[in-house]
C-alpha positions as CSV (number, residue, x, y, z in Angstrom):
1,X,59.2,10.8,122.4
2,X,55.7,9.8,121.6
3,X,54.9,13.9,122.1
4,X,57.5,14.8,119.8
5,X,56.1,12.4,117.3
6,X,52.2,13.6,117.6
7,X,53.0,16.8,117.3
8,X,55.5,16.8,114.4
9,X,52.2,14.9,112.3
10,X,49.8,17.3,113.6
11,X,52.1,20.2,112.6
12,X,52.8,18.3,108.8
13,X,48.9,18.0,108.6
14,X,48.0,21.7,109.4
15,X,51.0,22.7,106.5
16,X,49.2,20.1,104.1
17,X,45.8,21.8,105.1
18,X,46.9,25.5,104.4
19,X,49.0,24.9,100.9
20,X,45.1,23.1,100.1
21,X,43.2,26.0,100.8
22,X,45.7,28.6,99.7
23,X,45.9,26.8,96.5
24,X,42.1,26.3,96.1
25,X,41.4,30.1,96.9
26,X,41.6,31.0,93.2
27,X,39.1,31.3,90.3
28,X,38.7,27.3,89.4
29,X,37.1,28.8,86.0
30,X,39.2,28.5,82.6
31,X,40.7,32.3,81.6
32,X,38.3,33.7,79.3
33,X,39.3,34.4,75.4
34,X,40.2,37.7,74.6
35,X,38.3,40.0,72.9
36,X,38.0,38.7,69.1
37,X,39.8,40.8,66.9
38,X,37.1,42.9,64.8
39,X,38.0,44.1,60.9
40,X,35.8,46.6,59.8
41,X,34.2,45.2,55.8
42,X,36.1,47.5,53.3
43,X,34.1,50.1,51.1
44,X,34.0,49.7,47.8
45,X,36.2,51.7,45.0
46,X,34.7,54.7,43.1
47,X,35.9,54.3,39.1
48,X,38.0,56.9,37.7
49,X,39.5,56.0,34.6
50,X,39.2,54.9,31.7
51,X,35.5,56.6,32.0
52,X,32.2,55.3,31.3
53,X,31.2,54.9,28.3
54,X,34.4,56.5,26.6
55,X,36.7,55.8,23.8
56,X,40.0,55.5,25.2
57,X,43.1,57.6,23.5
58,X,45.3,57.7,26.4
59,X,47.6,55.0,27.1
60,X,50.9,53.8,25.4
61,X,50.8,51.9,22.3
62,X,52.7,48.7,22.2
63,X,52.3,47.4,18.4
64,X,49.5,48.6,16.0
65,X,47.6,45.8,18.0
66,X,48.1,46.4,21.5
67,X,48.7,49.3,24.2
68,X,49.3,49.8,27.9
69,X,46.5,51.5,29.7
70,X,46.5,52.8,33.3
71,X,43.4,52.0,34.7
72,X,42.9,54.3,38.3
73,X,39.9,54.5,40.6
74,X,39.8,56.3,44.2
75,X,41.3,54.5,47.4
76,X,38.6,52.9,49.1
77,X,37.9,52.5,53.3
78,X,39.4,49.6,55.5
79,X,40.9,48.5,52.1
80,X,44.6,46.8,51.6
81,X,44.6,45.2,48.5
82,X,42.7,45.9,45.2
83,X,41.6,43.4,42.7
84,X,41.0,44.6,38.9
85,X,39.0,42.6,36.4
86,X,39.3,43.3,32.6
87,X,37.1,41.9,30.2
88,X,37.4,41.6,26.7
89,X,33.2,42.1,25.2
90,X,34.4,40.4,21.7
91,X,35.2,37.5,23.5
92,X,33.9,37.5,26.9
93,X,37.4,36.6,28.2
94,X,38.0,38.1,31.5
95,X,41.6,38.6,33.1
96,X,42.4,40.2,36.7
97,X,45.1,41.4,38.3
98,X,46.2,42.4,42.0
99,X,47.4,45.7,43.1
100,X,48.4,47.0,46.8
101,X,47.5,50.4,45.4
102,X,44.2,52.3,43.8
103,X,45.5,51.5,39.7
104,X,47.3,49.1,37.2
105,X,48.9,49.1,34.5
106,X,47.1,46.6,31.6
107,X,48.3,45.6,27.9
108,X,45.0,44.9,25.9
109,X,43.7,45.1,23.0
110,X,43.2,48.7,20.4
111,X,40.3,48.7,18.6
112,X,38.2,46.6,20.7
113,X,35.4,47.4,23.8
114,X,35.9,46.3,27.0
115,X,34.4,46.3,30.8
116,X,35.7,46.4,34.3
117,X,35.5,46.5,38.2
118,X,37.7,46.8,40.9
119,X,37.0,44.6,44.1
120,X,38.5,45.9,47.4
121,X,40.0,43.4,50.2
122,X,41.8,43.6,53.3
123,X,42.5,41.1,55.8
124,X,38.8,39.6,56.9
125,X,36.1,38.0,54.6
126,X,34.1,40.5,53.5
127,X,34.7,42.1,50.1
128,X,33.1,45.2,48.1
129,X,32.5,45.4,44.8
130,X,32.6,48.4,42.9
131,X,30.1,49.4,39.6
132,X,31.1,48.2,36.3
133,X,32.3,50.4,33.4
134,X,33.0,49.7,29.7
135,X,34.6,51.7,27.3
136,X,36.6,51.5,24.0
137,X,40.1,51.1,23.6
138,X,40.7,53.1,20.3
139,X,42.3,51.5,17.9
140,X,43.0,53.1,13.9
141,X,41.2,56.5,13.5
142,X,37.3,55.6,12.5
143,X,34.3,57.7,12.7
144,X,31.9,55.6,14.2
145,X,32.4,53.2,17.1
146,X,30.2,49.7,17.2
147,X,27.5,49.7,20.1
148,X,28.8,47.7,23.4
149,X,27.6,44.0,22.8
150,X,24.1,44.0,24.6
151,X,23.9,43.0,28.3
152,X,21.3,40.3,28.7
153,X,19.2,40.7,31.6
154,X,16.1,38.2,31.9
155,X,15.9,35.5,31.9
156,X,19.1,34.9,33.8
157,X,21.3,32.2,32.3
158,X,20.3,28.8,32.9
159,X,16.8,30.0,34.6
160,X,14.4,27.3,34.8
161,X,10.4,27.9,34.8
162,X,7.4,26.0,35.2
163,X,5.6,24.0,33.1
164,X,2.6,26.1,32.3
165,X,5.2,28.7,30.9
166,X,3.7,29.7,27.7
167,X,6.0,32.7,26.6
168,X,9.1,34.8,28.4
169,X,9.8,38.3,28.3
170,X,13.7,38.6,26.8
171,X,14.8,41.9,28.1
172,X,18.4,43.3,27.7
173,X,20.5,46.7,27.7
174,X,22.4,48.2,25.3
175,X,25.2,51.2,25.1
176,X,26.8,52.7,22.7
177,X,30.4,55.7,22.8
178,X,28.6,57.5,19.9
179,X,25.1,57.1,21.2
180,X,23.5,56.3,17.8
181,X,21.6,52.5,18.4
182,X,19.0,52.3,16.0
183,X,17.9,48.8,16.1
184,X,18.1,44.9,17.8
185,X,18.0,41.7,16.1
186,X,16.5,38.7,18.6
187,X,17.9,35.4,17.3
188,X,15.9,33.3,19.3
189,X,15.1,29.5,18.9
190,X,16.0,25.5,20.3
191,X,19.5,25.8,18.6
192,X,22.7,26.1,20.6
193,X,23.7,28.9,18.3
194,X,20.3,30.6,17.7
195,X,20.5,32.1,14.1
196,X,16.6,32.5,14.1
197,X,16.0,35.9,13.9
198,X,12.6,36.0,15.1
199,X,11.9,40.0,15.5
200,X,14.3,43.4,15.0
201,X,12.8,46.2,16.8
202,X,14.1,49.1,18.8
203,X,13.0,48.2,22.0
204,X,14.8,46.2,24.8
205,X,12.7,43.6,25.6
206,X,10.7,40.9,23.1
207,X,8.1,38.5,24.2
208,X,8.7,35.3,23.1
209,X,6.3,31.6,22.8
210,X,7.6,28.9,24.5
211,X,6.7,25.5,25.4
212,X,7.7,22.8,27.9
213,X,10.2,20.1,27.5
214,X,12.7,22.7,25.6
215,X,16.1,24.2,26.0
216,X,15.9,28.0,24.6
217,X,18.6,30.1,23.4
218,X,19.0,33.4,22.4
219,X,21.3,36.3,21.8
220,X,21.0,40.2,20.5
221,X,22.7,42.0,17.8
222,X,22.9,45.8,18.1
223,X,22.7,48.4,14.8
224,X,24.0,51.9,15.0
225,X,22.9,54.2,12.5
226,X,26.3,53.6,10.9
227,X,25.0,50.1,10.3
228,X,28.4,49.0,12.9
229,X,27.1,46.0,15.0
230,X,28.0,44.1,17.6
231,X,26.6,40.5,19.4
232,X,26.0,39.4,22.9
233,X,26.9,36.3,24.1
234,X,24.6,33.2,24.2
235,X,22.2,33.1,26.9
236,X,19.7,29.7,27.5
237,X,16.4,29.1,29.7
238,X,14.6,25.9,30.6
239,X,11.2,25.0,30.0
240,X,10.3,22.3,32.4
C-alpha cells in the first residue's frame, strides 16, 4: 500500500514537472508591435484657375453684386482632401472651404481682387501648401483695373529690433491685371492708422528713421497710370 502511494506522488510530481517545462519552453518576451503604419506627406496642388494675375469673366453671375466662380487646380499625390482659401484684398477677409475633389464652387464678390491657395491633406499630419494666386473678379465693364493692394514684406508684422536700430528698410511687392503701376505712397509714422505720407516713389523699398521706445506703422498705396489705387493693410514693428 505504501508502494502504491510513493509511486502515485512520484508519478503526480514528474506530470507537474513536464506541464512546467513545456509551458516555460516559449518566448517569455512580450509580442513585438507591428510594423507602424507609414503615410506618405501629400504633394502640393498646381493652380489652374482663375489664373494669375487675371481678370476673371467666367463664372455665373448671381446679382449685379455677386457671382459663382469654379475655382480648379490639378490633383495632387497621396492627397484625399483639398482645402481652398479665398481672400477678399479690400478687406483682408479670408474664407475656406473643403473639397474631396481638385475644385469648388465659390459666391464672391464682382468688381473686387482677390487671392488664394489650395492646401492638400490626407490621413497623416503632414500638409502641402500650394503657391498663392490673385486675380480680379470682373465686375461692370471698365477700362482699367486698380493695382492688387501691395504685399508687405519686411519688416514682418510685429518684428521687434534692437535698440541701436536707427532706420528700417520697408520693402513690399506690388501687381497689377493691366500692368501699368506708376507710383507708391509710404504712410509711415507712430499712429495706428499712419496717414503720414512720408515719401512716393517708384521703387519697392523706402528707408525709414527710427528710434527706440516706439511702435511703427505703416502701409502702401499703389498708383496706376490711370490714377486707380489701391491700399495694403497695416503693418507695425518694434523699436526696443
Amino acid at each position: 500500500m505504501k508502494k502504491s502511494v510513493l509511486y502515485i506522488a512520484v508519478s503526480l510530481g514528474l506530470f507537474f514537472v513536464n506541464i512546467n517545462c513545456s509551458s516555460g519552453g516559449g518566448d517569455d518576451s512580450p509580442n513585438p508591435d507591428p510594423d507602424p503604419v507609414v503615410i506618405d506627406p501629400p504633394s502640393a496642388s498646381t493652380l489652374a484657375f482663375p489664373e494669375q494675375n487675371s481678370e476673371c469673366t467666367e463664372g455665373s453671375n448671381i446679382t449685379s453684386t455677386e457671382s459663382t466662380i469654379t475655382f480648379n487646380w490639378n490633383d495632387s499625390n497621396n492627397t484625399n482632401s483639398y482645402q481652398l482659401f479665398v481672400k477678399n484684398l479690400n478687406t483682408q477677409e479670408i474664407e475656406n472651404y473643403t473639397s474631396n475633389v481638385s475644385e469648388r464652387s465659390v459666391t464672391i464678390l464682382r468688381g473686387t481682387p482677390y487671392s488664394w491657395y489650395v492646401i492638400s491633406k490626407n490621413s497623416g499630419t503632414e500638409t502641402a501648401q500650394s503657391p498663392t494666386w490673385k486675380f480680379y473678379n470682373a465686375g461692370e465693364a471698365v477700362s482699367s483695373y486698380a493695382p492688387f493692394p501691395a504685399d508687405l514684406i519686411a519688416p514682418a508684422l510685429a518684428e521687434t529690433f534692437n535698440t541701436s536700430t536707427s532706420s528700417v528698410t520697408l520693402e513690399w511687392f506690388g501687381e497689377d491685371v493691366d500692368n501699368d503701376i506708376t507710383e507708391y505712397d509710404v504712410l509711415f509714422g507712430t499712429e495706428t492708422t499712419p496717414t503720414n505720407v512720408v515719401t512716393t516713389t517708384s521703387n519697392t523699398s523706402f528707408s525709414a528713421d527710427v528710434s527706440s521706445g516706439n511702435i511703427y506703422y505703416w502701409r502702401i498705396i499703389t498708383y496706376d497710370d490711370q490714377n486707380n489705387n489701391s491700399e495694403s493693410p497695416i503693418f507695425q514693428f518694434t523699436i526696443e
